[in-house]
N, C-alpha and C positions, 0 to 999 in steps of 0.2 A: 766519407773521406775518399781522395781519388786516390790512388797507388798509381805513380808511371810503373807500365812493364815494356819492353820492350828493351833494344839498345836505339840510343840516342847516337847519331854518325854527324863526322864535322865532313864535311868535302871541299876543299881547293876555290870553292866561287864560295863560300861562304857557310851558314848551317843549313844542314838538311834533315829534317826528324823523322825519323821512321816510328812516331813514338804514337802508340794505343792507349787511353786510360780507361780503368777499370773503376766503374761505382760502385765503393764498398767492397766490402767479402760477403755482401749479401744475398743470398741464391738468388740466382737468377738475374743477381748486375751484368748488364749487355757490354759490348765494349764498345768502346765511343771513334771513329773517326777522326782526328784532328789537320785541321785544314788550314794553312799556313793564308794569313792578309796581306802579307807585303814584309818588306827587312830595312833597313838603314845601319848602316854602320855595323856594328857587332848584333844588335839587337833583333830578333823577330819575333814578329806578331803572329797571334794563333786565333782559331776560336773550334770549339769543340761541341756536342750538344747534349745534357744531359737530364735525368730526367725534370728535373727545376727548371728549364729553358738552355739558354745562351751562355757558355764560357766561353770567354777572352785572356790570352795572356799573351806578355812578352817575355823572351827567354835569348839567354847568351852566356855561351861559355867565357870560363877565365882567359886572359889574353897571353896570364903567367903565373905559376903555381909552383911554390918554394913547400919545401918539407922534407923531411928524412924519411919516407916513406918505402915501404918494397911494392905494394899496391893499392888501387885505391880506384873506387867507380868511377864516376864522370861525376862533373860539378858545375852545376851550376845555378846563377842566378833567375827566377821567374816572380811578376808581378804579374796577377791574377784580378780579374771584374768578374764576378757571380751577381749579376743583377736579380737573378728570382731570388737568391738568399739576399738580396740588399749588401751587397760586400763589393767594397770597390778599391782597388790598387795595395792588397795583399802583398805585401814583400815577404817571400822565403826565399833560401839557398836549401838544395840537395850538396852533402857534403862529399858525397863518394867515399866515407864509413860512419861507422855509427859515434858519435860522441861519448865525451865523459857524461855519464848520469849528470841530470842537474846542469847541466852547461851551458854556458854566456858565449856567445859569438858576438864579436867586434866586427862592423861594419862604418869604414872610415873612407869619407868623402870630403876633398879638399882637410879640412882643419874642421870637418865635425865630426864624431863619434855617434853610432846610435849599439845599445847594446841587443839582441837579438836571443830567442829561447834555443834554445837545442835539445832534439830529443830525437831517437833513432839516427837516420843519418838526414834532415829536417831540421831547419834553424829558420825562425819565425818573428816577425817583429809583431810586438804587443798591436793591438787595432789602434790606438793615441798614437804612434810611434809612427804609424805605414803612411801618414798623410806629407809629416814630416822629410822623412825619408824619402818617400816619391820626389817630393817638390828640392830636397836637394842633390838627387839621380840628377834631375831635367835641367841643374845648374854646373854638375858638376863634370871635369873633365875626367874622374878615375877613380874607383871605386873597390879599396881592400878591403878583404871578409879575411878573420882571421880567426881561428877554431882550432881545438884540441881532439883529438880523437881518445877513444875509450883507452887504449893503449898507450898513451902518455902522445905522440905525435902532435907539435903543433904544426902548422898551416897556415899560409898567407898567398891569398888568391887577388889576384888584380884583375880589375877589368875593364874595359874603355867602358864610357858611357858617349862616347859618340854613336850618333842614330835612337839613342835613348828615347828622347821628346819626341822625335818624328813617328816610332816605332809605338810609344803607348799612346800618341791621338789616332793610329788606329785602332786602338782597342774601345777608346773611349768611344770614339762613332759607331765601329759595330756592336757594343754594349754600352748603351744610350742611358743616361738615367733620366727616369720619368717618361720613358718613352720606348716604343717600340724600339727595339735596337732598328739602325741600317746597316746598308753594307757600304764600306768603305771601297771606293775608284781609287783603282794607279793614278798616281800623279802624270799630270799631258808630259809627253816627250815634245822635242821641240816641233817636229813634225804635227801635232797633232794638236787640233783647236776645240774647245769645248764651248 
């Protein structure tokens, strides 16, 4: 299981991660590098390496976050490719606290609803659910997660989905299924002919 450590920093041109993950609490999990593919919109693409090969995800903070809250981590959205475990477009939210035991997280785009697990501060869509749910990110213009915290606190997190689509075909290239991942090229600027 990966654990992010680190702090996650938003900066003025867009997201910036300072972020390490750690494989396991296993002696002797190394900590992994993670290497930013390119950004669109709210969204960026990562990939990382562990011991199973190649991770790929994309990640974006909320654009807007309602609660009665006095504090509360950072939040956000990450769709994850593990192609050595065969796992492809993973949808979870970090909720910046931990949940009610047992707890359902709403995740509403345009007029569909997908319900999601919650557990620590970790909310998960079922593997039937993440296909789904990908395929209506890549259509949709905006995307609320809405969640309870163990201390009664609800939440409702919006989030652009613009740069979405552009943001996880690079994931899909650099974690390839059926195939050697590649690495995915910047898009030409106009200056530049390929």
């Amino acid at each position: 299981m990966l654990k992010p450590i680190g702090k996650m920093k938003r900066t003025g041109k867009g997201i910036a991660i300072g972020l390490v993950l750690v494989l396991g609490a296993a002696p002797g999990a190394a900590a992994q590098t993670v290497s930013s593919i390119g950004a669109d919109g709210a969204w960026t693409a990562y990939t990382f390496t562990e011991d199973k090969g190649k991770v790929c995800y994309v990640l974006a903070y909320p654009s807007h976050s309602e609660g009665k809250y006095t504090r509360r981590g950072e939040m956000y959205a990450i769709i994850t490719h593990r192609p050595g475990q065969g796992s492809y477009g993973t949808v979870s939210v970090a909720a910046g606290y931990p949940y009610t035991p047992g707890a359902t997280v709403q995740v509403t785009i345009e007029e569909r609803t997908f319900t999601l697990t919650g557990e620590d501060e970790t909310a998960w869509a079922q593997d039937g659910d993440s296909k789904d749910l990908v395929a209506a990110m890549k259509n949709g213009h905006e995307m609320t997660v809405t969640g309870v915290s163990r201390r009664g606190t609800k939440t409702v997190d919006t989030f652009s989905l613009a740069g979405f689509t552009a943001a996880h075909a690079l994931i899909d290239k650099a974690c390839a299924r059926g195939g050697a991942p590649t690495t995915p090229r910047a898009p030409a600027t106009p200056r530049q002919k390929r």
